[in-house]
C-alpha positions as CSV (number, residue, x, y, z in Angstrom):
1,X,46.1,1.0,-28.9
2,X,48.4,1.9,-25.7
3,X,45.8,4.2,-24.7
4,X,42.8,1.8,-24.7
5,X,44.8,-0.6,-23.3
6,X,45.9,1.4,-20.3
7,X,42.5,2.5,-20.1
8,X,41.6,-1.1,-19.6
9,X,44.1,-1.9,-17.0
10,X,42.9,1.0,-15.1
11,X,39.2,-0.2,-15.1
12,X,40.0,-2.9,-14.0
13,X,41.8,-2.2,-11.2
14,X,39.3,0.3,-9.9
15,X,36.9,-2.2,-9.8
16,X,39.2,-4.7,-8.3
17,X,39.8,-1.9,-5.0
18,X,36.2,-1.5,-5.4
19,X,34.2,-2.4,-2.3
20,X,32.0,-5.5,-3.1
21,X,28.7,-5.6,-2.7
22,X,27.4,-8.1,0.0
23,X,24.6,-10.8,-1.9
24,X,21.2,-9.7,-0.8
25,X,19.7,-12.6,2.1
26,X,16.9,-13.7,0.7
27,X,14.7,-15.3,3.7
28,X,11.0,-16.6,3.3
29,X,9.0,-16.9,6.6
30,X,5.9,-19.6,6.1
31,X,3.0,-20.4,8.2
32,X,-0.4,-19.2,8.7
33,X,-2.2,-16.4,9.7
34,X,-0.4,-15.2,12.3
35,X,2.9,-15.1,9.7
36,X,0.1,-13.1,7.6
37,X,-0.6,-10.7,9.8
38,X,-4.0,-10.9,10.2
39,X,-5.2,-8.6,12.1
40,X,-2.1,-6.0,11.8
41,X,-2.3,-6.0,8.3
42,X,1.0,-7.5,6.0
43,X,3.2,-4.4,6.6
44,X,2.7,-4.8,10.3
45,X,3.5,-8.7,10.1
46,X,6.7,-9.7,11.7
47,X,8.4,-10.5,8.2
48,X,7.8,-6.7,7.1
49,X,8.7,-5.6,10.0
50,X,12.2,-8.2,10.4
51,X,13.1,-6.8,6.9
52,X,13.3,-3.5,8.0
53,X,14.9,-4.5,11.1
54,X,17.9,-6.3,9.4
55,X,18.3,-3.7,6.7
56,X,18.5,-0.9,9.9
57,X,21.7,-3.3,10.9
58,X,23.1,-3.1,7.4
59,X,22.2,-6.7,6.4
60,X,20.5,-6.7,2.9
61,X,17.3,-8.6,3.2
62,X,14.4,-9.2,1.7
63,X,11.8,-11.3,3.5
64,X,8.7,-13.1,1.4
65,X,5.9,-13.6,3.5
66,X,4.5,-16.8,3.0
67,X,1.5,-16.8,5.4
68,X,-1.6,-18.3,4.5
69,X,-4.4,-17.9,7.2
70,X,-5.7,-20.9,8.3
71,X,-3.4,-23.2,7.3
72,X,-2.2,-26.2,9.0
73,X,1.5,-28.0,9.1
74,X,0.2,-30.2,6.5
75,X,-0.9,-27.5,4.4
76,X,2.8,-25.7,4.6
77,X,4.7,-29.0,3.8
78,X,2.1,-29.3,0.7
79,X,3.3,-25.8,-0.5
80,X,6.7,-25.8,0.9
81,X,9.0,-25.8,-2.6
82,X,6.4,-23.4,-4.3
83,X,6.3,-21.5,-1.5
84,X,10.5,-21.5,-1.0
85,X,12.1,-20.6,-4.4
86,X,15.8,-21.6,-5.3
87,X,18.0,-19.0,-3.8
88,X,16.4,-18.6,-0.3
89,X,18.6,-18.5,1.9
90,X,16.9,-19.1,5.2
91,X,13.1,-19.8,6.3
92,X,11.4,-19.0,8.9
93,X,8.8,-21.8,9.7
94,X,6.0,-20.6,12.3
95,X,3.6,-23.5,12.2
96,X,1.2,-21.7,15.0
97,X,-1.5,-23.5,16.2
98,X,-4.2,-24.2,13.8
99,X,-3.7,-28.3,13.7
100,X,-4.1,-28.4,17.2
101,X,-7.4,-26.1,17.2
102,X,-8.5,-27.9,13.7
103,X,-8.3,-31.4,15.4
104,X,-4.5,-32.3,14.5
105,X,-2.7,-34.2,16.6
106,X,0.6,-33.1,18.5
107,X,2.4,-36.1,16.6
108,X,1.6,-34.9,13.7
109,X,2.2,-31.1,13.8
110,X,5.8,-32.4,15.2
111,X,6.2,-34.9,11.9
112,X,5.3,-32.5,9.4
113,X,7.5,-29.9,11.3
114,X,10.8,-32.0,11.1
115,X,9.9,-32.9,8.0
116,X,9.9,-29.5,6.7
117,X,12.8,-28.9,8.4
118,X,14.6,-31.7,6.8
119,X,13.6,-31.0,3.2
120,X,15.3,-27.5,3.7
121,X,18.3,-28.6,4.6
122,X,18.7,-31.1,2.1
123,X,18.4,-27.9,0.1
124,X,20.9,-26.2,1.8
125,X,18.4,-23.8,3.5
126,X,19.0,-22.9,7.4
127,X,16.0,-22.8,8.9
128,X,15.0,-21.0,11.8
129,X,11.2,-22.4,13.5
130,X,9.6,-20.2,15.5
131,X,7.3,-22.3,17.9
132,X,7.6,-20.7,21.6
133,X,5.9,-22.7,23.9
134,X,3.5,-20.1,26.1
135,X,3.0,-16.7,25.0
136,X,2.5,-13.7,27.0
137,X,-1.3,-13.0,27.1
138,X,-0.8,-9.5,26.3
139,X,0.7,-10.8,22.6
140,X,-2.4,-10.8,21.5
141,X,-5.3,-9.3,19.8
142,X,-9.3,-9.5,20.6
143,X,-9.2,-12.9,19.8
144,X,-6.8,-14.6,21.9
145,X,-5.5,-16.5,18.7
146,X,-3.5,-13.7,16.5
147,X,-0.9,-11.6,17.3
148,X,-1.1,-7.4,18.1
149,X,1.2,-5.1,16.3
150,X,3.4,-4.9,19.4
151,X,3.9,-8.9,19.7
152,X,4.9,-8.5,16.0
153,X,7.8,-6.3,16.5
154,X,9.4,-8.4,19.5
155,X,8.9,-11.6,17.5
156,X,10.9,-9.6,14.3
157,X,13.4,-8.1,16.9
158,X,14.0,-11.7,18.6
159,X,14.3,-13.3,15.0
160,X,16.9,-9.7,13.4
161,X,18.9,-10.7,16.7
162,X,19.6,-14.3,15.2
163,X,19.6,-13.4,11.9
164,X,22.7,-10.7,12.4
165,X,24.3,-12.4,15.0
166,X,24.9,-15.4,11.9
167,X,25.6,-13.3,9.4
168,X,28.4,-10.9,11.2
169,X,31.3,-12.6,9.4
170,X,34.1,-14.2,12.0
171,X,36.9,-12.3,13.8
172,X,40.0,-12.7,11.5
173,X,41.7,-14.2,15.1
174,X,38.9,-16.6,15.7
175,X,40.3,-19.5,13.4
176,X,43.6,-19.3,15.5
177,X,43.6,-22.0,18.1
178,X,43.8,-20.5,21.6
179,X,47.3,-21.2,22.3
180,X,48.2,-19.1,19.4
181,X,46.3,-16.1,20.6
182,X,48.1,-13.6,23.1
């Protein structure tokens, strides 16, 4: 019995030194068919390629691309809980331009935006929207509506950058107030 029980406390105390595992980040990027890829092809999409961008930095992530080409801001807010499954921890919402181009109005790309926003944090999901005002003209394809390969990888490089600057954890002297630093 002394032996098991040693053998016990031993366990457990190498898994108590044990480093622990960090939780994987689960992140789901929505929008249309520039969040698709279309035209690159889904492993050239910036959520493939931000995946293996964070994990490069040592940040466990998996990224579900939730693109659906041709959708509008309305059609994301309609599939916005099936498309976000409990246990995401951050979306990336890239509402692109299709309800302007489909005869949407401004006002109403903005209302389903914020509201999209606001139904994720209620949830407890940060949320990160993507919505640059101009983009370069050299961003894109044949088409002057979807993204190259090249645009891709900035827009996964600029989003990794935000992603890993959040998740570093803080500087054990940060907390201190800044009289009681030296």
């Amino acid at each position: 019995m002394t032996s098991t029980l040693r053998a016990l406390l031993l366990a457990a105390l190498a898994a108590a030194s044990a480093p622990s595992q960090a939780a994987s980040l689960n992140i789901v990027a929505i929008g249309a068919s520039n969040t698709a890829g279309l035209g690159v092809g889904s492993e050239n999409a910036y959520p493939a390629v931000l995946q293996a961008l964070l994990r490069k930095k040592g940040i466990d992530a998996k990224v579900t691309n939730a693109g659906v080409n041709g959708d509008v801001t309305a059609g994301m807010r309609r599939r916005l809980d099936a498309a976000v499954p409990k246990g995401t921890d951050i979306v990336i919402l890239q509402p692109g331009g299709n309800d302007l181009r489909f005869s949407g109005t401004k006002q109403a790309r903005a209302a389903n935006i914020a509201a999209m926003v606001q139904a994720l944090r209620v949830r407890g999901i940060r949320v990160i929207v993507y919505d640059p005002g101009k983009i370069p003209a050299d961003w894109y394809q044949w088409d002057h509506i979807h993204f190259n390969a090249a645009a891709h990888a900035r827009i996964a490089a600029i989003l990794a950058a935000q992603i890993a600057a959040a998740a570093k954890p803080p500087r054990p002297d940060a907390a201190q107030p800044p009289s009681a630093k030296r």
